[in-house]
C-alpha positions as CSV (number, residue, x, y, z in Angstrom):
1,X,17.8,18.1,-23.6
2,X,16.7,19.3,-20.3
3,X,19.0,17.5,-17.7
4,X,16.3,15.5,-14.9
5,X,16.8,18.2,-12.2
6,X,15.1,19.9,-14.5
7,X,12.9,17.5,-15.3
8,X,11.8,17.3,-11.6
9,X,11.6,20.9,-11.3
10,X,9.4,21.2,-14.4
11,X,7.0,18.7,-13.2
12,X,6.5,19.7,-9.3
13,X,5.6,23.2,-10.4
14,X,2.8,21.1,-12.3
15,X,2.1,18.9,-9.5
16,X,-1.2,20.0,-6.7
17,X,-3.4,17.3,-5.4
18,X,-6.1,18.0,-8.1
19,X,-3.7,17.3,-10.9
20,X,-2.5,14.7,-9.8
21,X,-5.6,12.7,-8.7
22,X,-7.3,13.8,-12.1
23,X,-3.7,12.5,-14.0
24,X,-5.1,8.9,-12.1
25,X,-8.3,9.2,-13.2
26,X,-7.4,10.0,-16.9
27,X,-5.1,6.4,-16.3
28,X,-8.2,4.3,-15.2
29,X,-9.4,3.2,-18.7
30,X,-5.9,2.6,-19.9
31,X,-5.1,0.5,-16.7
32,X,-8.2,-1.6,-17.7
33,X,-7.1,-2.0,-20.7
34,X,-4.1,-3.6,-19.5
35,X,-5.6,-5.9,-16.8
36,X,-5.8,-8.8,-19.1
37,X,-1.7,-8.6,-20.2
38,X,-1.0,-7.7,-16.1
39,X,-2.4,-10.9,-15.1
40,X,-1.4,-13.2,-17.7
41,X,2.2,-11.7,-17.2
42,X,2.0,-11.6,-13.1
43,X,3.8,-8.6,-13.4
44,X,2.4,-5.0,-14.2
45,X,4.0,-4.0,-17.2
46,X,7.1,-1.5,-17.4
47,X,5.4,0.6,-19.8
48,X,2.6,1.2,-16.8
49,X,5.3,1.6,-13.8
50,X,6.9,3.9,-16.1
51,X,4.0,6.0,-16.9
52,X,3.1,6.0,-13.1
53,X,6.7,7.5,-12.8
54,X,5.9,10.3,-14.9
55,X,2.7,11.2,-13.4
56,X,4.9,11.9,-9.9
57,X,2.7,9.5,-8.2
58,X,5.7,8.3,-6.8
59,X,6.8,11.7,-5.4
60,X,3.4,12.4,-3.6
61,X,5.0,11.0,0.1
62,X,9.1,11.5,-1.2
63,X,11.1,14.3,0.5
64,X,11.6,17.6,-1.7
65,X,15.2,16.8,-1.1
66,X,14.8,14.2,-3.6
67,X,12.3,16.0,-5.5
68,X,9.3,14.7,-3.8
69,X,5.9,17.0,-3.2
70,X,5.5,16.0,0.9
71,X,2.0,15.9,0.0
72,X,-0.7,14.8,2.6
73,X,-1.5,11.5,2.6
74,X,-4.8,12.0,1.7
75,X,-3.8,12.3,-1.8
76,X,-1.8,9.1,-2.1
77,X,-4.8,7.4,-0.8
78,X,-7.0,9.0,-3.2
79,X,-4.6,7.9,-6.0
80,X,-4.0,4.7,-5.2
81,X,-8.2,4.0,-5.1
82,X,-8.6,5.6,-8.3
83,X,-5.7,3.9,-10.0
84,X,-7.6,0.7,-8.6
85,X,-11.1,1.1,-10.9
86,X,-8.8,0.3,-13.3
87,X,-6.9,-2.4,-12.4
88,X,-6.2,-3.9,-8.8
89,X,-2.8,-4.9,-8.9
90,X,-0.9,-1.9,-10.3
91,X,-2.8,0.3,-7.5
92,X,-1.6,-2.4,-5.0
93,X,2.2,-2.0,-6.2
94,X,1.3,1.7,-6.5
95,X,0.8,1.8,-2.5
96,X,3.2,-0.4,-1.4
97,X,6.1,1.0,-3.5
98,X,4.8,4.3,-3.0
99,X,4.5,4.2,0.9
100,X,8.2,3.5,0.7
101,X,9.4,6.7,-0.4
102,X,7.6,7.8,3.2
103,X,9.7,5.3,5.7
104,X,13.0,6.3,3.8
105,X,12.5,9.2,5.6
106,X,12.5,7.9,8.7
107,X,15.9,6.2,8.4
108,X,19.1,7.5,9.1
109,X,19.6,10.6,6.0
110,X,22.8,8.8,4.5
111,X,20.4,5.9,3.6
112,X,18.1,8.2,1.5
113,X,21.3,9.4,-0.2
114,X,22.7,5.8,-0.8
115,X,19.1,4.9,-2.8
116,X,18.7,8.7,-4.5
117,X,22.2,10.0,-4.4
118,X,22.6,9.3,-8.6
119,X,18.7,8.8,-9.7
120,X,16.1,10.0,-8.2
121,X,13.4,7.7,-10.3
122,X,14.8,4.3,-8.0
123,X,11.8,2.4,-6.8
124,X,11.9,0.3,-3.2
125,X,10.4,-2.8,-2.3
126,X,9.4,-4.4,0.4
127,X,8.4,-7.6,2.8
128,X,8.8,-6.7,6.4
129,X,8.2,-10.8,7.7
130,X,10.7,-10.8,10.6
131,X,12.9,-13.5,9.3
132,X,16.4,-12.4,8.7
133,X,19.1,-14.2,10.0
134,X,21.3,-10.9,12.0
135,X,24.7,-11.1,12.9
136,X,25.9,-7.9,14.7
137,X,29.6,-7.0,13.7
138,X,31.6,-3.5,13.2
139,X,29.6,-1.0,11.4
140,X,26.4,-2.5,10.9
141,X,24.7,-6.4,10.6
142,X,25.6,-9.6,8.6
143,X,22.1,-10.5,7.2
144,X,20.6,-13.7,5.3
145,X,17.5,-14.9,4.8
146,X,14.1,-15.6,2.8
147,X,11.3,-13.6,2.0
148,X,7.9,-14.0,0.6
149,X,5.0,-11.5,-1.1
150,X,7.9,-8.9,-2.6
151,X,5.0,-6.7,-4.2
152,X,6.3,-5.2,-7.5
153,X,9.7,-6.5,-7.1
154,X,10.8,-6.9,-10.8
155,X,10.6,-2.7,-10.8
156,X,13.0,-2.0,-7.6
157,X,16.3,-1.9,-7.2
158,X,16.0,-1.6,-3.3
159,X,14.1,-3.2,-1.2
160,X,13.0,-3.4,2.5
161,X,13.4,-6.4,4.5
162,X,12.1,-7.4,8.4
163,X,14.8,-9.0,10.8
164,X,14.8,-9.3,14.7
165,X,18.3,-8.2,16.8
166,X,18.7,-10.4,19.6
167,X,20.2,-8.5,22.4
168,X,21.2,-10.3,25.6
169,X,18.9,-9.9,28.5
170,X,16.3,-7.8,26.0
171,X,13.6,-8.9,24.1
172,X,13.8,-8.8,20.2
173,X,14.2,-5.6,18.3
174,X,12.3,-5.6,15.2
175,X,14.1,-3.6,12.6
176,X,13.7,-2.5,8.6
177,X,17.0,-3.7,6.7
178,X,17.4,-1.8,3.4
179,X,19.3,-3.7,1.1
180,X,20.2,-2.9,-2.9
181,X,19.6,-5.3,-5.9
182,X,23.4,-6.4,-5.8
183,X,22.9,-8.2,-2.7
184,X,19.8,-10.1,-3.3
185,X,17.6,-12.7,-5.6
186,X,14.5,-12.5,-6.9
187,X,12.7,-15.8,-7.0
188,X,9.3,-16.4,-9.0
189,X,6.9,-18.4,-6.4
190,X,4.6,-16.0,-7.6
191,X,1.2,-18.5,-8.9
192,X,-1.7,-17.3,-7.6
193,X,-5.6,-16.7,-7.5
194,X,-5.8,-13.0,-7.3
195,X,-3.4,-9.8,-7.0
196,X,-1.3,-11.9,-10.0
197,X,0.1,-8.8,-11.5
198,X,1.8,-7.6,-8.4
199,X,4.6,-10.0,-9.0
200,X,5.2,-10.2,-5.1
201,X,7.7,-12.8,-5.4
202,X,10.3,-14.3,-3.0
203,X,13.5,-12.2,-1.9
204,X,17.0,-14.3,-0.9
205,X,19.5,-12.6,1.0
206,X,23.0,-14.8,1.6
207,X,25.2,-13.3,4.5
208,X,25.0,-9.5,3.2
209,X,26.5,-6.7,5.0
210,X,23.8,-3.9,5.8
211,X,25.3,-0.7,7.6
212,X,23.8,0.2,11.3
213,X,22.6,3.6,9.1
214,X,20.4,1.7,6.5
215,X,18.2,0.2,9.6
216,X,15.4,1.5,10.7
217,X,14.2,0.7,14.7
218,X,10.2,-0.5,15.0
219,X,10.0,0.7,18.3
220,X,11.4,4.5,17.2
221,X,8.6,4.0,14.6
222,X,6.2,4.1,17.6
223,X,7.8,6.8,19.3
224,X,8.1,9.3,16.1
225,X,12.3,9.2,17.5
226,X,13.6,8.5,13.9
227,X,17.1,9.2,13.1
228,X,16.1,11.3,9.7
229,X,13.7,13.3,11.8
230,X,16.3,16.2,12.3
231,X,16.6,16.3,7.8
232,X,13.4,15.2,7.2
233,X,11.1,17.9,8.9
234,X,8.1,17.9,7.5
235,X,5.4,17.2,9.2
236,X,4.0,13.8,7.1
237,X,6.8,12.3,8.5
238,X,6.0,12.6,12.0
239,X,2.9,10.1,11.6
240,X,3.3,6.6,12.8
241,X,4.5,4.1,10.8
242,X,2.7,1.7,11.8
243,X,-0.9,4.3,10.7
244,X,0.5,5.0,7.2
245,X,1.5,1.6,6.1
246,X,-1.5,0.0,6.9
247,X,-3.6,1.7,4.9
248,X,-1.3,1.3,1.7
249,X,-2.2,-2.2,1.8
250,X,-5.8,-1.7,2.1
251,X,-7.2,0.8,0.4
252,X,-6.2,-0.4,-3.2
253,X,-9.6,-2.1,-2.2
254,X,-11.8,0.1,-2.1
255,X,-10.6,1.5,-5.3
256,X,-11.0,-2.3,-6.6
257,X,-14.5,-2.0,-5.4
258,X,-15.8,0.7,-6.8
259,X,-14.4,-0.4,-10.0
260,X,-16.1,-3.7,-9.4
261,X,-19.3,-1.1,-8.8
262,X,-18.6,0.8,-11.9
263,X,-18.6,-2.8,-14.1
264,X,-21.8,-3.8,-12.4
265,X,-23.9,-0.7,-13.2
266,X,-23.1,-0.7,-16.5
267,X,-23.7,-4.4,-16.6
268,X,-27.1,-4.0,-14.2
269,X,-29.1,-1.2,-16.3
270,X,-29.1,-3.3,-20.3
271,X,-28.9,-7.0,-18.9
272,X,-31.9,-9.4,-19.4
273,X,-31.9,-12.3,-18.1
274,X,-32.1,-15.9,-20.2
275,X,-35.6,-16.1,-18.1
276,X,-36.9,-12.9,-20.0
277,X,-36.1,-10.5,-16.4
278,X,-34.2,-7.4,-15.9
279,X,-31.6,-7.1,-13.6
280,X,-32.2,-3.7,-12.9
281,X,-35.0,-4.5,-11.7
282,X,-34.4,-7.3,-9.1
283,X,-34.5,-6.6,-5.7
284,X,-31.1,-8.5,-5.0
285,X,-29.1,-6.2,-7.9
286,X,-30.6,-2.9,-6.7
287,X,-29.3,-4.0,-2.6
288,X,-26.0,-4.8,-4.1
289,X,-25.6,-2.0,-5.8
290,X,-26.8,0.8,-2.6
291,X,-25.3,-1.0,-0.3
292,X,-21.9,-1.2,-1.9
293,X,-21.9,2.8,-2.9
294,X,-22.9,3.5,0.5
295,X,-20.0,0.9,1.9
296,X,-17.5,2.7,-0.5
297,X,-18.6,6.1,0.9
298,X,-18.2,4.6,4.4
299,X,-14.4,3.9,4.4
300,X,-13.5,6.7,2.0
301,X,-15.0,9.1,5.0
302,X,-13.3,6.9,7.6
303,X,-9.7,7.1,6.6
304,X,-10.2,10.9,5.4
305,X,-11.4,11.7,9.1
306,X,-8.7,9.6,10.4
307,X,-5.8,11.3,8.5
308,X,-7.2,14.4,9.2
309,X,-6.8,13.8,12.9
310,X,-3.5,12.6,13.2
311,X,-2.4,15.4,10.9
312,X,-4.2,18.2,12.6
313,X,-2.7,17.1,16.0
314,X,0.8,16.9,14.2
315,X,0.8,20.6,12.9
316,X,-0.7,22.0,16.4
317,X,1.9,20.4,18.6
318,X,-0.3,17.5,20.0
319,X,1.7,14.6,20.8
320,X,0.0,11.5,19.2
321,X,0.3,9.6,22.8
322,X,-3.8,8.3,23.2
323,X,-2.6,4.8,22.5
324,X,-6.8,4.3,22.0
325,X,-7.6,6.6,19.4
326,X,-4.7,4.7,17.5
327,X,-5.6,1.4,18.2
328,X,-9.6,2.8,17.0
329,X,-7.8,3.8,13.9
330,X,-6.0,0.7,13.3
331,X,-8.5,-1.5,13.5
332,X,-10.6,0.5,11.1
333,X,-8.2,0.0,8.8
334,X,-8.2,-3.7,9.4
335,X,-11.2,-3.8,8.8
336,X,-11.7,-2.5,5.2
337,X,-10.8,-5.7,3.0
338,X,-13.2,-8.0,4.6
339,X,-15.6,-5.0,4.2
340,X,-15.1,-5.0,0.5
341,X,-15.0,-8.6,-0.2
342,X,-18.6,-9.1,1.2
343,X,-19.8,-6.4,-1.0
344,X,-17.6,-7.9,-4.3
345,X,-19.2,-10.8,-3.2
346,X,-22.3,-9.6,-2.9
347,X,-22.5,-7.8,-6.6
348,X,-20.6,-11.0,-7.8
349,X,-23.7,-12.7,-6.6
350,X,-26.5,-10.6,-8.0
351,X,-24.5,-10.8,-12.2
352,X,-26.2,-14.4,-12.0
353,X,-24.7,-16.7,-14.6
354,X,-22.7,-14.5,-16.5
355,X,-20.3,-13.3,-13.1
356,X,-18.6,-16.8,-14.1
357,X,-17.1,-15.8,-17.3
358,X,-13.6,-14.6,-17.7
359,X,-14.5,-12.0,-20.3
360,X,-16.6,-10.6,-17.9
361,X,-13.6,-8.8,-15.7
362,X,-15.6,-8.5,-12.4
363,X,-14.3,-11.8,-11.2
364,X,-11.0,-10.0,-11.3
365,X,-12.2,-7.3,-8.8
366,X,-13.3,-10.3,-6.7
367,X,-10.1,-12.4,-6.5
368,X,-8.2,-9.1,-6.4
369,X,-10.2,-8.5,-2.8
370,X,-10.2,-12.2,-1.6
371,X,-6.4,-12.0,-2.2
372,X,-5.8,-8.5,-0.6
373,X,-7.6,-10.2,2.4
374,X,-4.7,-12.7,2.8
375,X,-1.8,-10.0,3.9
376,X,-1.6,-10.0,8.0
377,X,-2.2,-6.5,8.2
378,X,-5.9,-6.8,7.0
379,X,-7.1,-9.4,9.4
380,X,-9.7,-7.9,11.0
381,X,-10.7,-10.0,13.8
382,X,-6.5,-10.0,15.7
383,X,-6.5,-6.1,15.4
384,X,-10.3,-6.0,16.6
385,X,-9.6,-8.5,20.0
386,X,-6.8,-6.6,20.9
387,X,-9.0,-3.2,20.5
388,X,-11.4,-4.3,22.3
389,X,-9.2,-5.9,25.4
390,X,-7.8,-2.3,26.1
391,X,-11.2,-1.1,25.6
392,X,-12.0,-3.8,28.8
393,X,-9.4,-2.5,30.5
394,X,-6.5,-5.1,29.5
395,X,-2.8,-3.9,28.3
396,X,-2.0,-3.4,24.7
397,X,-0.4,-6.1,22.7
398,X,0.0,-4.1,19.2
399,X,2.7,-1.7,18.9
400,X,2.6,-1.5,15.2
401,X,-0.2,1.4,15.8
């Protein structure tokens, strides 16, 4: 049996951005196959996790210490929207989990060892609210707390958590806490409208000791002044955290909505109406329809140019300091979800009557969106004010650019 060095080493060799992106695409009819059972379970199945695993869709953003590819973002992105015509919710796990395996590197290098050191398959979560309770004592913090929207939880065995250090005469220093599956609970709050197969259930943490070395500092985030940049050298870890994670929660839809698209168009060309008229052929389906391919186009072209940027400026020395072009970026990002939900809505609108059934999986598509709309980091119209104050000449307000 080959040991899973082996394994690892057998399957990077196999492992470009074509392969990988077309492994995704050969997953889409499967993943809708399974929408129905992810829903009704709240909970992507292990079977699909598993098989995402053996893909290396989790390695795309993982150091090669570990096995990883240190791929460009690009293809993560491209992944997670194509795992998303298929079904919402595993794509969203797919990019938060996945995004993960990214700010581990940013971390001290000891943390990285403490989640990988024995099995390089371990999956992280994450909910980055700021509210644990941190006690600073020798080594490292006493930390409690609760926790809500734990995205794909039930699959980790690590997990991220937010907490603010309260040093005296300072203001509060927002930091990542990574903590293991022996020192926390999982509790199922998890009823829902849409997203329901993430699982992102609640996290407890009661008065666990986290070493100094598994925290990670917001404001070196910022700065690119990580502890693990001196191991971790590549340059997809020089990006901004705060550029990266963003779009991990966002661009599952724009995958959703082309899958919402896809449905449509097949739906569109052989419907006829119980008033004897085609739906091809109305002038509401046939809007819906270009302006949704043309919105999908928009964003892909957006976030490509955007990465493209930042990355070109990382390998050709260029500090990313033009605090503008970031906030710009940010706010594009922002901006997607609402983007999409208008035009799920607005293809939603033109299925007439039958849009209402539950057979008829584009209302999943729909909820999916509405409920991808809800995290903070897609609200459109915060990120877009404090853009356009700087723009007017007014300070800054968002450091998590």
């Amino acid at each position: 049996m080959p040991s899973q060095t082996q394994k690892i080493a057998t399957t990077a060799t196999l492992a470009t951005p074509q392969a990988l992106i077309q492994r995704a695409r050969e997953m889409v009819p499967v993943l809708a196959s399974r929408a129905r059972q992810c829903e009704e379970a709240r909970c992507v199945p292990a079977e699909t996790v598993a098989e995402l695993k053996d893909a290396g869709f989790f390695d795309v953003l993982k150091p090669k210490q570990y096995g990883g590819y240190e791929m460009d973002p690009r293809v993560f992105y491209e992944i997670c929207m194509t795992l998303a015509e298929g079904c919402m919710s595993t794509a969203w796990i797919y990019g938060v989990i996945g995004v993960h395996n990214w700010q581990i590197a940013l971390f001290d290098p000891r943390a990285a060892e403490d989640v990988w050191g024995k099995d390089r398959s371990v999956l992280i979560a994450s909910t980055y609210m700021p509210k644990g309770q941190v006690k600073p004592v020798e080594g490292g913090f006493r930390f409690s707390g609760r926790w809500g929207f734990s995205s794909g939880i039930d699959h980790c065995d690590w997990v991220f958590l937010g907490g603010l250090v309260f040093n005296e005469g300072q203001p509060p220093e927002y930091r990542t806490f990574l903590v293991p599956r022996r020192d926390f609970e999982v509790v199922d709050t998890w009823h829902v409208m849409g997203l329901k197969g993430t699982g992102s259930k609640d996290v407890v943490v009661k008065d666990a000791f986290v070493p100094e070395y598994r925290t990670h500092r917001a404001v070196d985030g910022f700065a690119g002044t990580n502890p693990g940049r001196h191991v971790f050298t590549s340059d997809l870890y020089k990006l901004p955290f705060g550029q990266i994670f963003v779009r991990a929660v966002s661009s599952a839809a724009i995958g959703g909505l082309q899958g919402a698209l896809n449905l449509f168009i097949e739906f569109a060309k052989v419907r006829v109406g119980d008033m004897g008229n085609k739906t091809a052929e109305q002038a509401p389906a046939q809007l819906a329809a270009a302006e949704t391919a043309l919105a999908i186009d928009e964003m892909k072209l957006v976030l490509n140019r955007n990465f493209e940027t930042l990355m070109n400026k990382i390998r050709n020395g260029v500090p990313l300091d033009d605090v503008r072009e970031r906030l710009h970026f940010r706010h594009q990002a922002a901006q997607v979800v609402e983007r999409c939900a208008r035009h799920a809505y607005q293809l939603f609108s033109a299925c007439g009557g039958r849009g209402i059934f539950t057979d008829f999986p584009l209302y999943r598509y729909l909820l999916d969106i509405y409920a991808a709309r809800a995290h903070y980091a897609n609200n459109p119209e915060q990120f877009g004010r404090n853009y356009g104050g700087v723009l007017l000449g007014r300070d800054n307000t968002d450091f998590f650019i």
